[in-house]
C-alpha positions in Angstrom: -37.0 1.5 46.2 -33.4 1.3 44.7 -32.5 -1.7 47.3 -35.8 -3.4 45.6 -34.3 -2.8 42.5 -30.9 -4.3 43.4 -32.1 -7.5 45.4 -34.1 -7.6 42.1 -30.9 -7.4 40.0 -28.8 -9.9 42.3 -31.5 -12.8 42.5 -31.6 -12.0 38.5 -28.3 -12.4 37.4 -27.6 -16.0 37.4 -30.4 -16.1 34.7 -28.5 -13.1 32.9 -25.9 -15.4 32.0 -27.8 -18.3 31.1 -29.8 -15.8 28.6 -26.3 -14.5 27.4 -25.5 -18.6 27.0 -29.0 -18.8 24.8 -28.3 -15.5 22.9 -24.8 -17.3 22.1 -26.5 -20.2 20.0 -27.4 -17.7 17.3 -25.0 -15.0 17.7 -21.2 -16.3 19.6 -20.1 -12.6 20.5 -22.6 -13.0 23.3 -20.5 -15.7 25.1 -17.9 -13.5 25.0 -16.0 -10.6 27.1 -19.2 -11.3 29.7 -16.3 -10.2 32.7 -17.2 -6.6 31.4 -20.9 -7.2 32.2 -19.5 -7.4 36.0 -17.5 -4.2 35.8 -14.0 -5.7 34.5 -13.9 -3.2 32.0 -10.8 -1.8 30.5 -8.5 -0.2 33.2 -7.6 2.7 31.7 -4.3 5.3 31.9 -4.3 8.7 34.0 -5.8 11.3 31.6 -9.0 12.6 31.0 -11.8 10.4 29.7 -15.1 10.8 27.9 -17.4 7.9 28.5 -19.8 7.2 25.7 -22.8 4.5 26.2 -24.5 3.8 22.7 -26.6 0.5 23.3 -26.6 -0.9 19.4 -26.6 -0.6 16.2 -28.7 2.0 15.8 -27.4 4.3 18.7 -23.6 4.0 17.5 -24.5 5.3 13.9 -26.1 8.0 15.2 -23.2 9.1 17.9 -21.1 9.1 15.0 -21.5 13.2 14.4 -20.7 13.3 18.1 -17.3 11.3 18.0 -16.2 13.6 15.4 -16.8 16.4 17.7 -15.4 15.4 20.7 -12.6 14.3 19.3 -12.2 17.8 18.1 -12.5 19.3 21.2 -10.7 17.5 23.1 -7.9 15.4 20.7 -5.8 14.5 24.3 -9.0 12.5 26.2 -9.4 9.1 26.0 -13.1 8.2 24.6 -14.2 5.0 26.6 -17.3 3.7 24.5 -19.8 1.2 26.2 -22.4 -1.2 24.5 -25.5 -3.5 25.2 -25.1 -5.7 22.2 -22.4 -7.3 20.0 -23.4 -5.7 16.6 -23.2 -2.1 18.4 -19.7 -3.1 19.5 -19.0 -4.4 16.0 -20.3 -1.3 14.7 -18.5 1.1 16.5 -15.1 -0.9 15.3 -16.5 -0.3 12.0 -17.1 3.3 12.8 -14.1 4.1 14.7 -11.2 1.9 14.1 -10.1 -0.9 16.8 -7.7 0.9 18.7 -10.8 3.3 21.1 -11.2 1.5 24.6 -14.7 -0.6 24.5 -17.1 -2.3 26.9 -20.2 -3.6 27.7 -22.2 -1.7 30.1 -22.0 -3.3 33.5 -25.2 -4.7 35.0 -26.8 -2.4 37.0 -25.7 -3.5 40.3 -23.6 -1.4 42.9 -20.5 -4.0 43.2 -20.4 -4.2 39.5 -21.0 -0.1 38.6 -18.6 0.9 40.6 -15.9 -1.6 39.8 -16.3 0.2 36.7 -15.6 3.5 37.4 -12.7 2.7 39.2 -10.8 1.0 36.1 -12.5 4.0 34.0 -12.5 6.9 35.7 -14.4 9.1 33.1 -15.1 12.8 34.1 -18.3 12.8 32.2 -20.5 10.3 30.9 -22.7 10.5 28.0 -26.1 8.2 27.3 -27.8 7.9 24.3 -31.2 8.3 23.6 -33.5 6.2 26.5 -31.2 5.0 28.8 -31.8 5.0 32.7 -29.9 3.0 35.0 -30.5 3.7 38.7 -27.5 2.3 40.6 -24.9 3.7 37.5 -26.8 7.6 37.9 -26.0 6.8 41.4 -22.6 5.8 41.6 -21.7 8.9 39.0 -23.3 11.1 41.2 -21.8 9.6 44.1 -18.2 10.6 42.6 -19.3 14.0 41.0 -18.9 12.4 37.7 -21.2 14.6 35.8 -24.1 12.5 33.7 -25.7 13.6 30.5 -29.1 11.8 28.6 -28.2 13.0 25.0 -30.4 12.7 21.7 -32.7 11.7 24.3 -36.5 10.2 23.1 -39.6 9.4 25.2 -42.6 7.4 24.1 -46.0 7.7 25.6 -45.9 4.2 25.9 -42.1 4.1 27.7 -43.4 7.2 29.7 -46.0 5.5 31.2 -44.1 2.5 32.1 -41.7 4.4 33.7 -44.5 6.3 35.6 -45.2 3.3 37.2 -41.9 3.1 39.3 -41.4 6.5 39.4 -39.8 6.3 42.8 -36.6 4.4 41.1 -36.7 7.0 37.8 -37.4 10.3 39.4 -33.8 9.9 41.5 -32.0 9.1 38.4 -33.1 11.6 36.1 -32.9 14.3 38.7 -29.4 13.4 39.6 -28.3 14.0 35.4 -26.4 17.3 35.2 -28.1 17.6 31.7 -30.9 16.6 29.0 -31.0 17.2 25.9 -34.1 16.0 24.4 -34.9 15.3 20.4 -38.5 17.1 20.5 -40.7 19.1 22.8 -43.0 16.2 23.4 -40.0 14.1 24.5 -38.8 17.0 26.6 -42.2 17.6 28.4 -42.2 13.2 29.6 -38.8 13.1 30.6 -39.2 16.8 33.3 -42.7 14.9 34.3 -40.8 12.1 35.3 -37.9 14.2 37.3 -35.2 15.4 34.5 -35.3 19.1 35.4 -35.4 21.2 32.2 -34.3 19.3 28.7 -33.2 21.5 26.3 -34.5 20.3 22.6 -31.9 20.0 20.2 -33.0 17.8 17.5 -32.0 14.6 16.3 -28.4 13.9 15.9 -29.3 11.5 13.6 -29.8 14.2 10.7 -26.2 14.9 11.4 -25.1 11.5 10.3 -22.9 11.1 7.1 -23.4 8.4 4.9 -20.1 6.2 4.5 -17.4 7.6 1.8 -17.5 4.6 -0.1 -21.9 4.8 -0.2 -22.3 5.9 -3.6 -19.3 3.4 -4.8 -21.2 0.6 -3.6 -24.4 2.2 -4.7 -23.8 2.1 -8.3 -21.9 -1.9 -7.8 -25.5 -2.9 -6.3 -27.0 -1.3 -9.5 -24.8 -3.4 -12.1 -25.9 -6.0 -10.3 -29.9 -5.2 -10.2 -29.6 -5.1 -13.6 -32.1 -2.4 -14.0 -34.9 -4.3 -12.0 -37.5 -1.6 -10.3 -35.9 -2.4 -6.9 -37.5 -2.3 -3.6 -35.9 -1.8 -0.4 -37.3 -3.5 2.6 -34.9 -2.2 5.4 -34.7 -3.4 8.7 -36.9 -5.9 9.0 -38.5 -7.2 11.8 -39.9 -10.9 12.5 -43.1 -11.4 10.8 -43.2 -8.8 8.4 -41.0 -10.9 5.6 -44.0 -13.1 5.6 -46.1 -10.0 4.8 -44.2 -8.6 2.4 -43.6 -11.7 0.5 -47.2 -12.7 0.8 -48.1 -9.2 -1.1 -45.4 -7.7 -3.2 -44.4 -10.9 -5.1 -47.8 -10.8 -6.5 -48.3 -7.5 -7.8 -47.9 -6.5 -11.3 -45.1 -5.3 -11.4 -42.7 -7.6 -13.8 -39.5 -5.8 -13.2 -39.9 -5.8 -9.6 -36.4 -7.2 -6.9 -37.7 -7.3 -3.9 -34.5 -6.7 -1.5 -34.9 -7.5 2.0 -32.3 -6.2 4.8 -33.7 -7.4 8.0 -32.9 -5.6 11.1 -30.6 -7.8 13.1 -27.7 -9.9 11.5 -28.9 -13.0 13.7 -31.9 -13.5 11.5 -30.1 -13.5 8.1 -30.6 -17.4 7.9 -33.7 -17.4 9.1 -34.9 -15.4 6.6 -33.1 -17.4 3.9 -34.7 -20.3 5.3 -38.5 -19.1 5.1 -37.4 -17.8 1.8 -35.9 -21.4 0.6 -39.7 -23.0 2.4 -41.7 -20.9 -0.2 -39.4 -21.8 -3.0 -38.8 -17.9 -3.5 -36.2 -17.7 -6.3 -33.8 -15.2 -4.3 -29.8 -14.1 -3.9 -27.8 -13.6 -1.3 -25.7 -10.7 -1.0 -23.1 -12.8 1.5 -22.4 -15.1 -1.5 -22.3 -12.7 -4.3 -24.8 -14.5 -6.1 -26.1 -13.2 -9.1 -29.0 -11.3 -9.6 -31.2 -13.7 -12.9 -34.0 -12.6 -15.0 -35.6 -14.9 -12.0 -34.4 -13.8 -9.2 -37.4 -12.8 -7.0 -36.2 -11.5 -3.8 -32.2 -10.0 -3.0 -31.5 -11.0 0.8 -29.1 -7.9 1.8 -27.5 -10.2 4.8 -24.4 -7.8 5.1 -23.5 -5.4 7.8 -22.9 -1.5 7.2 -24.4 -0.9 3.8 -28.0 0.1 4.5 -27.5 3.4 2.7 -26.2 2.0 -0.3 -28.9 -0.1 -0.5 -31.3 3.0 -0.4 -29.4 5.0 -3.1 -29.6 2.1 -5.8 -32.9 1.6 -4.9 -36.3 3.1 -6.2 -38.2 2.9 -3.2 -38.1 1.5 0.3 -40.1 0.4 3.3 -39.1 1.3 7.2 -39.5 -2.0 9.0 -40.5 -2.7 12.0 -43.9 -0.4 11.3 -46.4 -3.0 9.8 -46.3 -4.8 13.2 -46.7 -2.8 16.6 -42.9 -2.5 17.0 -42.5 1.0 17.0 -40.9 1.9 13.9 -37.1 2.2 12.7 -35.0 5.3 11.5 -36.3 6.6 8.0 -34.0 9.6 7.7 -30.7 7.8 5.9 -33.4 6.8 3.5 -34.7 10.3 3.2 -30.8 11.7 2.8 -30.3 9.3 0.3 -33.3 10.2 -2.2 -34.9 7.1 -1.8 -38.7 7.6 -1.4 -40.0 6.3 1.5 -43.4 3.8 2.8 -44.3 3.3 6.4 -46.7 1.3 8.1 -48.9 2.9 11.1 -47.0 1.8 13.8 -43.9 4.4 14.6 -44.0 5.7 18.1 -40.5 4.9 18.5 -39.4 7.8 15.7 -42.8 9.3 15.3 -41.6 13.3 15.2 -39.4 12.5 12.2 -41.5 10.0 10.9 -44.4 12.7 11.1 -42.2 15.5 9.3 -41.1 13.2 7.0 -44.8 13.0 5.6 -45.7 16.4 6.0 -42.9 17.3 3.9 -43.7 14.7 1.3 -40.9 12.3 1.9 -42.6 10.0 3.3 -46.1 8.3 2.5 -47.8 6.1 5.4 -49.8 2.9 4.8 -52.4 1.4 6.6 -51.4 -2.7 6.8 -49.5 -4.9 4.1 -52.0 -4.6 1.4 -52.0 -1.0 1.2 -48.5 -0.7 0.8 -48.5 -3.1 -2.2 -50.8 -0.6 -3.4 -48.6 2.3 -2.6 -46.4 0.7 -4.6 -47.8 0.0 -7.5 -48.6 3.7 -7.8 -45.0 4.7 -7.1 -43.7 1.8 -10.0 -46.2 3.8 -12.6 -45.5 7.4 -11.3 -42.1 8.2 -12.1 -42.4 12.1 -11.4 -43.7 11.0 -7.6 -40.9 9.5 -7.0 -38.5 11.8 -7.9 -40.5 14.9 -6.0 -40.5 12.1 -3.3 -36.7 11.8 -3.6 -36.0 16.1 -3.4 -38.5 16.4 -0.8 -36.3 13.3 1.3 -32.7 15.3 0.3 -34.8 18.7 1.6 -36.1 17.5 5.0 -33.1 15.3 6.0 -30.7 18.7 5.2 -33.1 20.9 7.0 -32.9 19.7 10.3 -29.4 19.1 10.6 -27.6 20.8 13.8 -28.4 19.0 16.9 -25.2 17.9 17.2 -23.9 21.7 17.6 -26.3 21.8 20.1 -25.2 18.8 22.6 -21.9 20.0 22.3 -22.9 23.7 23.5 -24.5 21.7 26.4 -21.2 19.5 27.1 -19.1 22.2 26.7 -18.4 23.6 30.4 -17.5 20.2 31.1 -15.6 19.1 28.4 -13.6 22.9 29.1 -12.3 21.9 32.7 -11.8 18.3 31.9 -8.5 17.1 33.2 
């Protein structure tokens, strides 16, 4: 089934690069470094080397805890780290300075995988979360480079894809030389679909710091809310601006800022644009406009300060939830004392977005209107918020450890690493 997937790959990949060309229109990194995509990574010296795959944004924040650690442990390897998109290799520059080794991930092709092996040599290779890559697993195996599937998650929905070419998955997973899995229930579909045994560890994403400067920045963003009742809508997805301006800048609510971070950097016009068509009074953040007696809406269009946006705030919403997209990350919120609203659709974080209610972080809404509800009750309730905000501080320190935990796993290797 794997040469399937590889004629598949080849008669693709002449349209990869014309859809790298079209990503390029909105966001130029993409046109970019694209020799890496065919294995031309960075040839690196003799020594040992960690390879660390973190597709995104998202992925890169939360490897952050295990940088730190593996830098630790072993201070004299190189840490090669790969990426899917530009703003996960921005972000990891961000992270961790300019000087570590980066790439894209190769295609998944045999040429191009093993081209870049040869210029990396890693003795071990880390993924993040849910990646599977036939032809890579392969090629690792194929030179005894030993393969780990950290912070690992599972849907029911990815599970069931995946079931249906379980032929090209079952190989791959069973070739990893370990899994560690965020839940049980992500555990359970990734040994159904051939990973041996995962062992749970949590998510390393409770073991993320928020930056040194956060509160700084908090309290700027304050001074310049001008003690508005302030409303975080973080990482938005396309369509629900349209919701959320359509019923929060109706309620009654007279102090209300609405701010609005959307998820991906490559919409920040966009949104400035349907906010512009509905003649929203708003501000940008990228021009350091000022924040009027007027000012309806706060467009956060800047990279990196998410959690300082949740610390001045009062109360925020987890995009990506209203619409059947899965859900994004609500613990920095949480660890920030920022009470939290999410909308019914969070299969992509649903064990911490489940705990996160049980504790009483966290309250779920049904659809748009019931979280303008929601929030009218939190804008008169000041004593729900702040139990809201302990409970958040509580439940993100609670489950913090998993990092520990990956490293016990990563430990006989990292130990004979040369």
């Amino acid at each position: 089934m794997r040469a399937l997937y590889t004629l598949l790959w080849l008669l693709a990949l002449p349209f990869m690069f014309v859809y790298l060309r079209w990503r390029g229109r909105r966001q130029p990194e993409y046109r970019t470094h694209w020799r890496e995509r065919l294995g031309w990574g960075p040839a690196l010296p003799d020594g040992p080397v960690i390879w660390l795959h973190t597709v995104s944004v998202g992925e890169t924040r939360a490897a952050a805890p295990l940088m730190r650690a593996l830098r630790r442990r072993r201070p004299d390897a190189t840490i090669l780290l790969s990426h899917t998109t530009p703003t996960g290799r921005a972000t990891a520059r961000e992270l961790f300075g300019a000087d570590i080794p980066q790439t894209y991930l190769p295609y998944d092709l045999p040429g191009a995988v093993n081209r870049f092996l040869e210029r990396g040599h890693p003795g071990i290779a880390i993924f993040l979360e849910t990646e599977v890559w036939p032809n890579l697993y392969a090629a690792c195996a194929g030179r005894a480079i030993p393969t780990y599937l950290v912070n690992a998650r599972l849907s029911e929905k990815s599970a069931r894809g995946y079931g249906r070419i379980a032929g090209l998955i079952r190989p791959a997973l069973a070739s990893l030389a370990g899994c560690a899995a965020q839940t049980e229930a992500d555990a359970g579909r990734l040994a159904g679909l051939g990973a041996g045994t995962p062992l749970v560890t949590g998510n390393m994403k409770f073991d993320v710091t928020a930056p040194a400067d956060t509160y700084t920045r908090a309290e700027e963003l304050r001074r310049r809310f001008a003690g508005r009742f302030v409303f975080v809508a973080a990482s938005t997805r396309d369509g629900e601006e349209a919701l959320l301006l359509d019923t929060c800048l109706g309620l009654d609510i007279a102090d209300l800022l609405l701010v609005i971070v959307p998820r991906h950097p490559q919409r920040f016009d966009e949104v400035a644009a349907l906010l512009e068509s509905r003649g929203v009074e708003f501000a940008r953040r990228s021009r350091g406009d000022t924040v009027t007696r007027e000012t309806e809406v706060f467009l956060g269009d800047s990279m990196g300060e998410l959690a300082a946006y949740y610390a001045a705030a009062d109360a925020a919403f987890i995009g990506g939830s209203l619409l059947p997209l899965g859900g994004q990350n609500l613990i920095e919120a949480a660890d920030m004392g920022c009470p939290v609203l999410i909308g019914p659709h969070t299969w992509n974080f649903l064990d911490a977005t489940e705990r996160a209610i049980a504790e009483g972080a966290a309250l779920r809404v049904a659809d748009a209107e019931d979280l303008a509800r929601a929030l009218k009750r939190l804008h008169r309730d000041a004593d729900k918020r702040h139990a809201m905000a302990e409970a958040g501080i509580h439940f993100s320190r609670a489950h913090k450890g998993a990092t520990e935990k990956v490293m016990a796993l990563l430990e006989p290797v990292l130990a004979r690493l040369a």
